[in-house]
PQR file with spaces between the fields and no chain letter, atoms N, CA, C, O and H, PARSE charges and radii, in Angstrom:
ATOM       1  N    UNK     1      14.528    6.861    2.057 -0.4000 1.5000
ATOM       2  CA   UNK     1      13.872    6.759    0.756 -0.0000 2.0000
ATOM       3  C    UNK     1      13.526    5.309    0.413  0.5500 1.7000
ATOM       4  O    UNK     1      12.664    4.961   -0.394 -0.5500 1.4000
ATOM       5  N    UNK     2      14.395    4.435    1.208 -0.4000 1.5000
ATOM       6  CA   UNK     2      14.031    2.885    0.765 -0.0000 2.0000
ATOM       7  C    UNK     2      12.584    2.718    1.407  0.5500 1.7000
ATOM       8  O    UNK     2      11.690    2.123    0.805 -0.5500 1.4000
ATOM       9  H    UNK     2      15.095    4.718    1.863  0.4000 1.0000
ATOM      10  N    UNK     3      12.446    3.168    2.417 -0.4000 1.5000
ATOM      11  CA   UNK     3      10.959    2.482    3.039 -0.0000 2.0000
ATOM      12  C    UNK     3       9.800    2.972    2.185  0.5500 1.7000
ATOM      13  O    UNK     3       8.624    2.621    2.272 -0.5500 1.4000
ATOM      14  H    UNK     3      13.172    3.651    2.906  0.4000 1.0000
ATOM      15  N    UNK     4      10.300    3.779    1.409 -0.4000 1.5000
ATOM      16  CA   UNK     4       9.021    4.222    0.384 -0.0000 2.0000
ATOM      17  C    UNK     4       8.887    3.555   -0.579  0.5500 1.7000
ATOM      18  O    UNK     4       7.765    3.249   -0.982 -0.5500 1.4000
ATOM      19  H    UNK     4      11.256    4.064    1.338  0.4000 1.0000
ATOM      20  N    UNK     5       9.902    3.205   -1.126 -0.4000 1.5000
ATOM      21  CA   UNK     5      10.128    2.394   -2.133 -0.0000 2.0000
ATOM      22  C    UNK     5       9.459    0.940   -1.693  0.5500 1.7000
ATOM      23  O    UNK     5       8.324    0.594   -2.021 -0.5500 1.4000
ATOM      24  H    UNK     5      10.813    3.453   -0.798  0.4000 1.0000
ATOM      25  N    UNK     6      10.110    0.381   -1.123 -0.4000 1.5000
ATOM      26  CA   UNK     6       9.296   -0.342   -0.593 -0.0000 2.0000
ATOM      27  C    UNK     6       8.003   -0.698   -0.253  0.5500 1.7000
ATOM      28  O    UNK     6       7.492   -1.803   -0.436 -0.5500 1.4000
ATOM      29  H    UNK     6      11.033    0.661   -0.857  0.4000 1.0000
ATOM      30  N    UNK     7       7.373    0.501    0.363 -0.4000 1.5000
ATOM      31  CA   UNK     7       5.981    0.620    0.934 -0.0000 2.0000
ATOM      32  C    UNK     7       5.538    0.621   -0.349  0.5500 1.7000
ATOM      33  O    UNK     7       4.480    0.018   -0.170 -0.5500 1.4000
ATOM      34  H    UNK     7       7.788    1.398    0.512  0.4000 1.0000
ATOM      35  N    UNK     8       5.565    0.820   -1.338 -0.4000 1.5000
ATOM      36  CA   UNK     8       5.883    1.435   -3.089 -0.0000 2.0000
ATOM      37  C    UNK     8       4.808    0.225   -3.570  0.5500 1.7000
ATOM      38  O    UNK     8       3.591    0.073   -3.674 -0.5500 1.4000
ATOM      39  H    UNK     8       6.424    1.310   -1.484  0.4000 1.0000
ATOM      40  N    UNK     9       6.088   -0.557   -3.802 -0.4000 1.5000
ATOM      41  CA   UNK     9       6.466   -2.496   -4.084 -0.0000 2.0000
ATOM      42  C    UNK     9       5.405   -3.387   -3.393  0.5500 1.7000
ATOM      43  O    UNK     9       4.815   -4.198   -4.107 -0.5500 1.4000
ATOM      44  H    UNK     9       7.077   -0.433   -3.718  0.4000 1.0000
ATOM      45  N    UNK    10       5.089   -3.318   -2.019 -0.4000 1.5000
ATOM      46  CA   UNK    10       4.387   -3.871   -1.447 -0.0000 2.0000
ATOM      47  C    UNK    10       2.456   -3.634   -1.545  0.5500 1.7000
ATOM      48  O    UNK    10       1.506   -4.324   -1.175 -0.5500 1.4000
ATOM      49  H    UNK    10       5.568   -2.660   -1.438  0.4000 1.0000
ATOM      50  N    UNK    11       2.573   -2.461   -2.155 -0.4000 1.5000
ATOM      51  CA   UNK    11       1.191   -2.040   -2.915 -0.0000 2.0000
ATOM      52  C    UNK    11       1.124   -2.579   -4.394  0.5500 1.7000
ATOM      53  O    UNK    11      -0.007   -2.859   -4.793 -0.5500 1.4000
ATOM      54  H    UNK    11       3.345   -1.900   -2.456  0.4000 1.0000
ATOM      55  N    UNK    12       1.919   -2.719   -5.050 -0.4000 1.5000
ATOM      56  CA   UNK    12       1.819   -2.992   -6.331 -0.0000 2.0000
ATOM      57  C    UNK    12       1.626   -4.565   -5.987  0.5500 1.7000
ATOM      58  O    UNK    12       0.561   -5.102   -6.292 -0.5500 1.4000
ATOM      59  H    UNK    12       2.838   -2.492   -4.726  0.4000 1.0000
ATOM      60  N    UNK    13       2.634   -5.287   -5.366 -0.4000 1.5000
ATOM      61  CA   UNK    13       2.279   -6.540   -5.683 -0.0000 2.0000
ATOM      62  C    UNK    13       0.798   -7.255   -4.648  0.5500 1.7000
ATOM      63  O    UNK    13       0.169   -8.313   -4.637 -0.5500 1.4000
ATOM      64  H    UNK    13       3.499   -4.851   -5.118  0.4000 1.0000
ATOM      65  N    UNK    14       0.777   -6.195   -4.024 -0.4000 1.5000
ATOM      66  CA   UNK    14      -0.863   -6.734   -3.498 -0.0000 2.0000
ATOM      67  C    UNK    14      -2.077   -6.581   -4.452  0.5500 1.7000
ATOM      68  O    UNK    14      -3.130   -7.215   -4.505 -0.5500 1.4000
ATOM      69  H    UNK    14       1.288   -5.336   -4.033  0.4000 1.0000
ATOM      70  N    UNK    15      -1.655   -5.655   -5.110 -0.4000 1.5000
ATOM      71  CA   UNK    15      -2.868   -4.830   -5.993 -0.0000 2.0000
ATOM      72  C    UNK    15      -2.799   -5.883   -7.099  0.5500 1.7000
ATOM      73  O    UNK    15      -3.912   -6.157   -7.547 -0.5500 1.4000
ATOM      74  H    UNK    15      -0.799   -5.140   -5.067  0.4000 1.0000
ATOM      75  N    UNK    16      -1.477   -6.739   -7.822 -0.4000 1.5000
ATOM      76  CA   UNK    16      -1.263   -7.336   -8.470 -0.0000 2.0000
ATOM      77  C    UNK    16      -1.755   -8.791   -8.058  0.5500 1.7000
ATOM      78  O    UNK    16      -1.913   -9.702   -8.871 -0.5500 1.4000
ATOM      79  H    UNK    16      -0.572   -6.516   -7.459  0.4000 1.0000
ATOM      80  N    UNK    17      -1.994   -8.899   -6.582 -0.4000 1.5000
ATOM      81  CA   UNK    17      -2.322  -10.500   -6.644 -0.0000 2.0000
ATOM      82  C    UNK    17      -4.008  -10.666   -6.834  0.5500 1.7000
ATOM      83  O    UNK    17      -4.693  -11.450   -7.490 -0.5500 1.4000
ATOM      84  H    UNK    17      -1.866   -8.159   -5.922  0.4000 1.0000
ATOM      85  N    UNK    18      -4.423   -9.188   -5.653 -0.4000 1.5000
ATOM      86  CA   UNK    18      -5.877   -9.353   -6.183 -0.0000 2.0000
ATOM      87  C    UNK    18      -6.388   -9.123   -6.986  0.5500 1.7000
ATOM      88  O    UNK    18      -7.608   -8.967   -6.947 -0.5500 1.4000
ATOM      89  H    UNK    18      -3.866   -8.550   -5.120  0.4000 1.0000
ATOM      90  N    UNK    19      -5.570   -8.981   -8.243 -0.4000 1.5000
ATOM      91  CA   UNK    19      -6.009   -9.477   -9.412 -0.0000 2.0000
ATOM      92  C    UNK    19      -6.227  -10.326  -10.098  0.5500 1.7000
ATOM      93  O    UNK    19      -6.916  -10.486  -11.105 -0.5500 1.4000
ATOM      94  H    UNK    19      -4.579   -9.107   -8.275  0.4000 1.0000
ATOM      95  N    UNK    20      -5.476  -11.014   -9.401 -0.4000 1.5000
ATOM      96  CA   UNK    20      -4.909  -12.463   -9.913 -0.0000 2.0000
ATOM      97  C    UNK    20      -3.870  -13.027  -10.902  0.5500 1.7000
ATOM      98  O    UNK    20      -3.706  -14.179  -11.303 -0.5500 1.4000
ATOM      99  H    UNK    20      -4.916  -10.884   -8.583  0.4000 1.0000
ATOM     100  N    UNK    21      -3.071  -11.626  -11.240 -0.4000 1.5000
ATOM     101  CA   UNK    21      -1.978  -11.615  -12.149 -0.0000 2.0000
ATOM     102  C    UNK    21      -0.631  -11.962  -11.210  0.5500 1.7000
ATOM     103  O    UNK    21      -0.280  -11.617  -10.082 -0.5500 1.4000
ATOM     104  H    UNK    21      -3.204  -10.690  -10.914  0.4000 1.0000
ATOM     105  N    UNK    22      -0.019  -12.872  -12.313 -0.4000 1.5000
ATOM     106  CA   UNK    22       1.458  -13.619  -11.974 -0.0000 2.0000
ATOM     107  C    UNK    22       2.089  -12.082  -12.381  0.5500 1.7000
ATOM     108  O    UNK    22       1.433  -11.254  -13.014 -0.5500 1.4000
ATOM     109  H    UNK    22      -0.304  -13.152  -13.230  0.4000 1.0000
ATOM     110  N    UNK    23       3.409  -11.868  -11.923 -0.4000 1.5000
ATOM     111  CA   UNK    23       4.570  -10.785  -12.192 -0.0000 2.0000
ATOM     112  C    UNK    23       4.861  -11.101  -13.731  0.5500 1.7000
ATOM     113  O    UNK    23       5.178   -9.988  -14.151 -0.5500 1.4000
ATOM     114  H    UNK    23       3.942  -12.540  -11.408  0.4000 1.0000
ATOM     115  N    UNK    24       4.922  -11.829  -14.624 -0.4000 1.5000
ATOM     116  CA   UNK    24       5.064  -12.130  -16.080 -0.0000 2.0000
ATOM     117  C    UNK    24       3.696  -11.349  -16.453  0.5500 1.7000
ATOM     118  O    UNK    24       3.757  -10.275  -17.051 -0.5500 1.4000
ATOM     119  H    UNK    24       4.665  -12.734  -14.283  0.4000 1.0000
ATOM     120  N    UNK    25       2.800  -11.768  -16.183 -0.4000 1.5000
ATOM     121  CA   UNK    25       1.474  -10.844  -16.844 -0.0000 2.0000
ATOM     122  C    UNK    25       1.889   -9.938  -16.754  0.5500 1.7000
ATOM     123  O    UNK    25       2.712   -9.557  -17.586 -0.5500 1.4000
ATOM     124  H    UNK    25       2.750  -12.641  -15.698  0.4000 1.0000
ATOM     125  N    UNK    26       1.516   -9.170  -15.704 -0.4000 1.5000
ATOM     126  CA   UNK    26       1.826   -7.503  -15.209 -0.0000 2.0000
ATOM     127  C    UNK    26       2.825   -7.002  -16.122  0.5500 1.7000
ATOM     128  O    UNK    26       2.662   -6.034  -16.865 -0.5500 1.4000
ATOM     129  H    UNK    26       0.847   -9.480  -15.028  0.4000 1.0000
ATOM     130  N    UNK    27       3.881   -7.718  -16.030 -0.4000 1.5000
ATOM     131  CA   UNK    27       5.269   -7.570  -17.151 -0.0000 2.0000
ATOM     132  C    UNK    27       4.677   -7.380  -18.949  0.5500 1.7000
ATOM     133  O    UNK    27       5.050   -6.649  -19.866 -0.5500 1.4000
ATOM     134  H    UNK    27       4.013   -8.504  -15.427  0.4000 1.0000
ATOM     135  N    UNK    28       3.580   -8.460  -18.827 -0.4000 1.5000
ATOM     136  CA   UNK    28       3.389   -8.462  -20.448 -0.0000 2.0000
ATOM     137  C    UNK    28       2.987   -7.015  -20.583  0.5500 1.7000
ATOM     138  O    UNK    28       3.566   -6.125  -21.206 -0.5500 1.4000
ATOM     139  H    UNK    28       3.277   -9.054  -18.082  0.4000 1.0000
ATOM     140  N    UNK    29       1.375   -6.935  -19.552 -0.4000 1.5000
ATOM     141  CA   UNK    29       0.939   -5.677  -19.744 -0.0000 2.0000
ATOM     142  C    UNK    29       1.857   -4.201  -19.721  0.5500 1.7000
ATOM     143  O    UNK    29       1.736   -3.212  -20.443 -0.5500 1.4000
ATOM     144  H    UNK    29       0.905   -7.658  -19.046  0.4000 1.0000
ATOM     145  N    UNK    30       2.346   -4.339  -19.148 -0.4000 1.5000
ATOM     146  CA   UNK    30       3.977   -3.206  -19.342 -0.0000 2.0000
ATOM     147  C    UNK    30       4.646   -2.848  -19.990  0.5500 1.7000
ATOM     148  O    UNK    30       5.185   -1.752  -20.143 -0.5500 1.4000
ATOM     149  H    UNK    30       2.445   -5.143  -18.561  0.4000 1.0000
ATOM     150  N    UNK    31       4.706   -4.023  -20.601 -0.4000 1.5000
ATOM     151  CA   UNK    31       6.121   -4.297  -21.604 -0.0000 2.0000
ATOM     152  C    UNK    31       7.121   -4.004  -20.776  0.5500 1.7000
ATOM     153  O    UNK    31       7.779   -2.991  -21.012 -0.5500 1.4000
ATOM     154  H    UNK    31       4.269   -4.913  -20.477  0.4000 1.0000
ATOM     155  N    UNK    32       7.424   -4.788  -19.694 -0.4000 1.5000
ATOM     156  CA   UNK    32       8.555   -5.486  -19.252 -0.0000 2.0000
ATOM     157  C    UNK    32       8.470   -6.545  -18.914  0.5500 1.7000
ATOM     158  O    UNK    32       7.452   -7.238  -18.914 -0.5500 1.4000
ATOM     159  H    UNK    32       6.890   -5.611  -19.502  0.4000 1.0000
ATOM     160  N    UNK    33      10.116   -6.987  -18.386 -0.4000 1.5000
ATOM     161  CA   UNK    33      10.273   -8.073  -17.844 -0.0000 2.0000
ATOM     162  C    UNK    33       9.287   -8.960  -16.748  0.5500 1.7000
ATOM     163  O    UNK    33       8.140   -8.525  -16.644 -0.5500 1.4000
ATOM     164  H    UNK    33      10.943   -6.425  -18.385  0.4000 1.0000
ATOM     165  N    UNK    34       9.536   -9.824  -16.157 -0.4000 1.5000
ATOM     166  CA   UNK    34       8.982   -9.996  -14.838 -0.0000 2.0000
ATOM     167  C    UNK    34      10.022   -9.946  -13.816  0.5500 1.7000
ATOM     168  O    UNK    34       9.791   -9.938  -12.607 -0.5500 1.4000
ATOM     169  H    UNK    34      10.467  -10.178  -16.242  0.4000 1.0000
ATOM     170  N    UNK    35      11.296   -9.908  -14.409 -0.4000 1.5000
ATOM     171  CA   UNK    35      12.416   -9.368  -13.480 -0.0000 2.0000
ATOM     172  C    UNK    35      12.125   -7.640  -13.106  0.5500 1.7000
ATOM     173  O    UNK    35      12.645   -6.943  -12.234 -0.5500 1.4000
ATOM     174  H    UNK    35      11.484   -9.914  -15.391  0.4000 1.0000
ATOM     175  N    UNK    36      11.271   -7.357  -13.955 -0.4000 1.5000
ATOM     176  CA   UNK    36      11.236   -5.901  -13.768 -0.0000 2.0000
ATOM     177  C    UNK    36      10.120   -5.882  -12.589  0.5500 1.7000
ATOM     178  O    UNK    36      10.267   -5.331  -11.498 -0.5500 1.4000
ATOM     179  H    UNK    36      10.849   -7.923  -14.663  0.4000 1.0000
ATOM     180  N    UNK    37       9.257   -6.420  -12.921 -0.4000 1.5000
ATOM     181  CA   UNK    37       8.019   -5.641  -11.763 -0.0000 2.0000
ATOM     182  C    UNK    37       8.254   -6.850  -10.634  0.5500 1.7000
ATOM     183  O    UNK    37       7.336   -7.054   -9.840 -0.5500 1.4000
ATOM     184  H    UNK    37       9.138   -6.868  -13.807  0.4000 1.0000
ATOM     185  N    UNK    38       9.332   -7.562  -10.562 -0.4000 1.5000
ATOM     186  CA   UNK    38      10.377   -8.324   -9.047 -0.0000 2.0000
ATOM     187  C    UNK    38      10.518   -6.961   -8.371  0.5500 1.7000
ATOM     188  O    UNK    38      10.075   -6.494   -7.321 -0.5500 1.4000
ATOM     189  H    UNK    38      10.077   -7.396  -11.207  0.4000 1.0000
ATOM     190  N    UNK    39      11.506   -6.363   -9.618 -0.4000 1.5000
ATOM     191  CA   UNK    39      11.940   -5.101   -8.787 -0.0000 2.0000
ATOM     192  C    UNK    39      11.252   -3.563   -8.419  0.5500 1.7000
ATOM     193  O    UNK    39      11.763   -2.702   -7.703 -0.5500 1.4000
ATOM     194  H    UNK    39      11.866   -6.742  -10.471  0.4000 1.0000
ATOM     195  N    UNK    40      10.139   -3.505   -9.024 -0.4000 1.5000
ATOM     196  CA   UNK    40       9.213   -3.126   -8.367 -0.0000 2.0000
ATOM     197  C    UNK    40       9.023   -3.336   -7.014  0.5500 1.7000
ATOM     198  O    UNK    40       9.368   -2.703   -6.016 -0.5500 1.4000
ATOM     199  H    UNK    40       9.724   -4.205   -9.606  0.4000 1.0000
ATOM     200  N    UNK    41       8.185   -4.718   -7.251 -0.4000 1.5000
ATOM     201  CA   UNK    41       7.746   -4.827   -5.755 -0.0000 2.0000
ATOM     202  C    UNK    41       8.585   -5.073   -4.613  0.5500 1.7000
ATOM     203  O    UNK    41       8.173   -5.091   -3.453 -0.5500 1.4000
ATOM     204  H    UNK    41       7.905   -5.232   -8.062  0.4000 1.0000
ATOM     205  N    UNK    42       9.986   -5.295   -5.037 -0.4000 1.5000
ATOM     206  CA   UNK    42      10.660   -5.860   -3.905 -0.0000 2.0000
ATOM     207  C    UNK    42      11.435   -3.969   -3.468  0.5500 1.7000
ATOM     208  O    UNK    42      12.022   -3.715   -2.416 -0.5500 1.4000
ATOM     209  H    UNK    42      10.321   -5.280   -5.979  0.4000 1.0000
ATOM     210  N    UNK    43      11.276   -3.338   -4.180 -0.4000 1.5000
ATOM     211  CA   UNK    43      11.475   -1.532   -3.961 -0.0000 2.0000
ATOM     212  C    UNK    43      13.142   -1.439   -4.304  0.5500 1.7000
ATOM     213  O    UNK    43      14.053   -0.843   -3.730 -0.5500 1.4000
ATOM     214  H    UNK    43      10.799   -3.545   -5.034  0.4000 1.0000
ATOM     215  N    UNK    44      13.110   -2.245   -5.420 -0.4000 1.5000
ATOM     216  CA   UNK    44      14.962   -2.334   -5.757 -0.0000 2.0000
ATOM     217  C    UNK    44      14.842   -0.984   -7.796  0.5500 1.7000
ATOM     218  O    UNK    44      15.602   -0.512   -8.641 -0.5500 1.4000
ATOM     219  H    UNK    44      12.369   -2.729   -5.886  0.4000 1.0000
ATOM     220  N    UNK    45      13.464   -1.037   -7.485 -0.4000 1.5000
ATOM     221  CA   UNK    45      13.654    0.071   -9.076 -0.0000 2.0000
ATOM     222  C    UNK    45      12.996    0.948   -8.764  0.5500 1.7000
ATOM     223  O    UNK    45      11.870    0.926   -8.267 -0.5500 1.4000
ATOM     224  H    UNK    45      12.846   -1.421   -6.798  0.4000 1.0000
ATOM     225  N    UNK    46      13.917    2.161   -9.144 -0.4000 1.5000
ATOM     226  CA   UNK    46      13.405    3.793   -9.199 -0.0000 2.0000
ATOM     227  C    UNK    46      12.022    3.474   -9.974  0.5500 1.7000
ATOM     228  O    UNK    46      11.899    2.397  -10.558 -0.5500 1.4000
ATOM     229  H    UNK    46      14.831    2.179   -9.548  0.4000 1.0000
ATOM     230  N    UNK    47      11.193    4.239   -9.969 -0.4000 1.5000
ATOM     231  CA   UNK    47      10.005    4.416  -10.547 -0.0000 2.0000
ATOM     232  C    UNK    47       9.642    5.783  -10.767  0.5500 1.7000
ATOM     233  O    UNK    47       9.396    6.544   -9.831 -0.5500 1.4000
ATOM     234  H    UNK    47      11.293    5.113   -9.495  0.4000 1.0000
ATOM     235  N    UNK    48       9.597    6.147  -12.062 -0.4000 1.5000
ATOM     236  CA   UNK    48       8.873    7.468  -12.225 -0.0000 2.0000
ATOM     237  C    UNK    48       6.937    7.618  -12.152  0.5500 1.7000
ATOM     238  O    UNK    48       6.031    6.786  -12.114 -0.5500 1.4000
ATOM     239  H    UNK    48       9.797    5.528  -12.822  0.4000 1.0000
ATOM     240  N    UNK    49       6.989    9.123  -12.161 -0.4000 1.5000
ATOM     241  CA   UNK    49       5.579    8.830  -11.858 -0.0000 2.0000
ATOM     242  C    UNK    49       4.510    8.502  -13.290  0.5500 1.7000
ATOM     243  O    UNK    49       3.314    8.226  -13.382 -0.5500 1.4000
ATOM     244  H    UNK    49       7.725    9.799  -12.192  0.4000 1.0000
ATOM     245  N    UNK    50       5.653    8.696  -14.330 -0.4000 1.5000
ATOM     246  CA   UNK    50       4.897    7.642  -15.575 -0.0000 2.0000
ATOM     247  C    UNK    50       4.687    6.164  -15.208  0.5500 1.7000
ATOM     248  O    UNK    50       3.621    5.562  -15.084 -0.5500 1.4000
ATOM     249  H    UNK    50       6.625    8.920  -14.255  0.4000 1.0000
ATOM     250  N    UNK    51       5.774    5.778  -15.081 -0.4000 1.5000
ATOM     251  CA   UNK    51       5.829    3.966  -14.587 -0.0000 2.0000
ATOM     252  C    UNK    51       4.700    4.036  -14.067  0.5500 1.7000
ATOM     253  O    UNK    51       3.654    3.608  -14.555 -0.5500 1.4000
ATOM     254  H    UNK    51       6.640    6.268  -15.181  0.4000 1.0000
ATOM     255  N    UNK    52       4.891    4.763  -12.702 -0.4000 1.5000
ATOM     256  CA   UNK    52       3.296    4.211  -11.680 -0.0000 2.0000
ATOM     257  C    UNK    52       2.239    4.595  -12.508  0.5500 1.7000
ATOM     258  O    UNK    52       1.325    3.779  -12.388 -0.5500 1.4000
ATOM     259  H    UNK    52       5.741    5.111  -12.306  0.4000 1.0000
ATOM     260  N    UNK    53       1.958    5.535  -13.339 -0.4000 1.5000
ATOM     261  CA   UNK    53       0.368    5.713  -13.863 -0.0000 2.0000
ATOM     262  C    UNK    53       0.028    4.267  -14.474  0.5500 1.7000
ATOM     263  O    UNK    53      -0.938    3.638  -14.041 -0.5500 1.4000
ATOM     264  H    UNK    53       2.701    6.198  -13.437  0.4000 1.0000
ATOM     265  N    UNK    54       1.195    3.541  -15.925 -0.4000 1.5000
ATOM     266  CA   UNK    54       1.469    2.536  -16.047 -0.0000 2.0000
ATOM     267  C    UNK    54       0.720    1.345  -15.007  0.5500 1.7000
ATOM     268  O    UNK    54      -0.363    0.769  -15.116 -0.5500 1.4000
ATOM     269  H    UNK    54       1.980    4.052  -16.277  0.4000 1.0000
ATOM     270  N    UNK    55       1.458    1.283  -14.294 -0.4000 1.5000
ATOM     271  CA   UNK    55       1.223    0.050  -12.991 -0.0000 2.0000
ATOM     272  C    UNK    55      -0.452    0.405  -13.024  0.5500 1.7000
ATOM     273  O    UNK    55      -1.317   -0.246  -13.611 -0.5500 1.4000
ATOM     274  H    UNK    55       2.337    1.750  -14.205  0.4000 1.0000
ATOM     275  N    UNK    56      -0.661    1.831  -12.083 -0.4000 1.5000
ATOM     276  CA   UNK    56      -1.511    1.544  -11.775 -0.0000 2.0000
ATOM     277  C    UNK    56      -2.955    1.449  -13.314  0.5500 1.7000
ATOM     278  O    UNK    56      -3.993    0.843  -13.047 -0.5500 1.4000
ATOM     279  H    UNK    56       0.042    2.360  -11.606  0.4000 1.0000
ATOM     280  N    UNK    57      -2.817    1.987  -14.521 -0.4000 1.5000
ATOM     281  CA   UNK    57      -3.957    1.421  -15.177 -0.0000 2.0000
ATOM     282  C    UNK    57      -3.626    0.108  -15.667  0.5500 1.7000
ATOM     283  O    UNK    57      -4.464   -0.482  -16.348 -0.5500 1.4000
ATOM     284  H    UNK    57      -1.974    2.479  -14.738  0.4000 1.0000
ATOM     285  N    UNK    58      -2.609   -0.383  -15.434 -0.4000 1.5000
ATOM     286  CA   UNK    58      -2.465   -1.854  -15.433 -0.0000 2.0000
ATOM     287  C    UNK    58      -3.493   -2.676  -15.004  0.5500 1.7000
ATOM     288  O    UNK    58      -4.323   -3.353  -15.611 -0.5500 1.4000
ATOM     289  H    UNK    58      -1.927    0.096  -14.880  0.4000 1.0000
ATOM     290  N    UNK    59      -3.208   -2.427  -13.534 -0.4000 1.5000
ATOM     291  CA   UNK    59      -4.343   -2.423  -12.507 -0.0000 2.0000
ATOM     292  C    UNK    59      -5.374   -2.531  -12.078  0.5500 1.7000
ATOM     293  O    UNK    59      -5.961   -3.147  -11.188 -0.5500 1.4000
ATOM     294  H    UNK    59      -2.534   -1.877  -13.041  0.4000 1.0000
ATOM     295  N    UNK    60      -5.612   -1.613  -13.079 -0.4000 1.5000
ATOM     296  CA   UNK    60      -7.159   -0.986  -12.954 -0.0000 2.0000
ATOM     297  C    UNK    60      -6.850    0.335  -11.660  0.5500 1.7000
ATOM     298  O    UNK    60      -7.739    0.683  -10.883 -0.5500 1.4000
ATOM     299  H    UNK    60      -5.135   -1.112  -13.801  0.4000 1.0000
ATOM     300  N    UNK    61      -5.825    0.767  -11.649 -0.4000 1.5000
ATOM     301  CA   UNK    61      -6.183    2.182  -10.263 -0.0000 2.0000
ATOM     302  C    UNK    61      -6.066    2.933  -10.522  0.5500 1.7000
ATOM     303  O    UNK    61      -6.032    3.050  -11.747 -0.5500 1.4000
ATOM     304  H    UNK    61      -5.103    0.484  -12.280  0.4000 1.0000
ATOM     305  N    UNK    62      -5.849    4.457   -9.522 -0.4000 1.5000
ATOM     306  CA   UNK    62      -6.038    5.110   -9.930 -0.0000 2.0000
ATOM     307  C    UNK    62      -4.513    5.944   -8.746  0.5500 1.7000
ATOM     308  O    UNK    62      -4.191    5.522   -7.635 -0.5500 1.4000
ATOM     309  H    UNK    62      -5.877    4.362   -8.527  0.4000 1.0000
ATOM     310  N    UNK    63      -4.016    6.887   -9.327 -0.4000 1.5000
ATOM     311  CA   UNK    63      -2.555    7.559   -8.259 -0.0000 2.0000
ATOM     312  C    UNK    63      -3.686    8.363   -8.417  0.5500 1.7000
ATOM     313  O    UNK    63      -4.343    8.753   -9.382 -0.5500 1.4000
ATOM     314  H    UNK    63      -4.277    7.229  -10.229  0.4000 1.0000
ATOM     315  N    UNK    64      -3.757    8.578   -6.548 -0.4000 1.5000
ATOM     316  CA   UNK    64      -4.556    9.739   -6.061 -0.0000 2.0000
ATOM     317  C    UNK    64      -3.454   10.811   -5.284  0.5500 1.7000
ATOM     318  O    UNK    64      -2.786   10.511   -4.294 -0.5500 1.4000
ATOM     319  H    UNK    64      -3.223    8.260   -5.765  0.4000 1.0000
ATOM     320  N    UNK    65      -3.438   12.351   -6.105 -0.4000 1.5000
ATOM     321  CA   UNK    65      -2.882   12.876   -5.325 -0.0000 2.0000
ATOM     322  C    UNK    65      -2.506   12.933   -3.756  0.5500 1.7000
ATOM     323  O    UNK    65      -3.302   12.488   -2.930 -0.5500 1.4000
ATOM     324  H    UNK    65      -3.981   12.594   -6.909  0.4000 1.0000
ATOM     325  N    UNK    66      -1.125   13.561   -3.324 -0.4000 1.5000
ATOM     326  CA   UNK    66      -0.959   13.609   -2.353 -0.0000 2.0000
ATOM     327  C    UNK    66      -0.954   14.977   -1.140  0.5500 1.7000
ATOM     328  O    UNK    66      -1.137   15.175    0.061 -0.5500 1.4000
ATOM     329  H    UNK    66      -0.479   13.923   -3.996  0.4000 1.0000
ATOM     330  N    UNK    67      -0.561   15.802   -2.575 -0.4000 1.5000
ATOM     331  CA   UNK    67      -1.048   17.122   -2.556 -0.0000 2.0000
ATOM     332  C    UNK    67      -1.828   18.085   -2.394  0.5500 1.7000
ATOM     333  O    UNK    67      -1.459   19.230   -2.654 -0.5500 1.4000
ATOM     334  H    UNK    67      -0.412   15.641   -3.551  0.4000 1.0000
């Protein structure tokens, strides 16, 4: 389950750089920490699939089913 998490984390904070947002932005836009979306991307926080809708219109993306 960690490598997902992970694989998770490692999309968010790519999606987050080509944006050009620091982890404090992303955080503002959230309303969290920037310790929080650390743990995001580093795949150390559960994430529901609210959070990710979150992240991703953060973003600008979109969670495309998998189903």
């Amino acid at each position: 389950m960690a490598d997902i998490k992970q694989r998770v984390g490692q999309q968010i904070r790519e999606a987050r750089k080509a944006k050009g947002l620091t982890q404090k932005e992303l955080g503002e836009k959230l309303g969290v920490s920037h310790a929080t979306v650390n743990g995001y991307e580093k795949g150390d926080q559960n994430l529901t699939i609210e959070t990710l809708e979150r992240v991703a219109t953060a973003l600008g993306l979109e969670i495309k089913p998998f189903f």
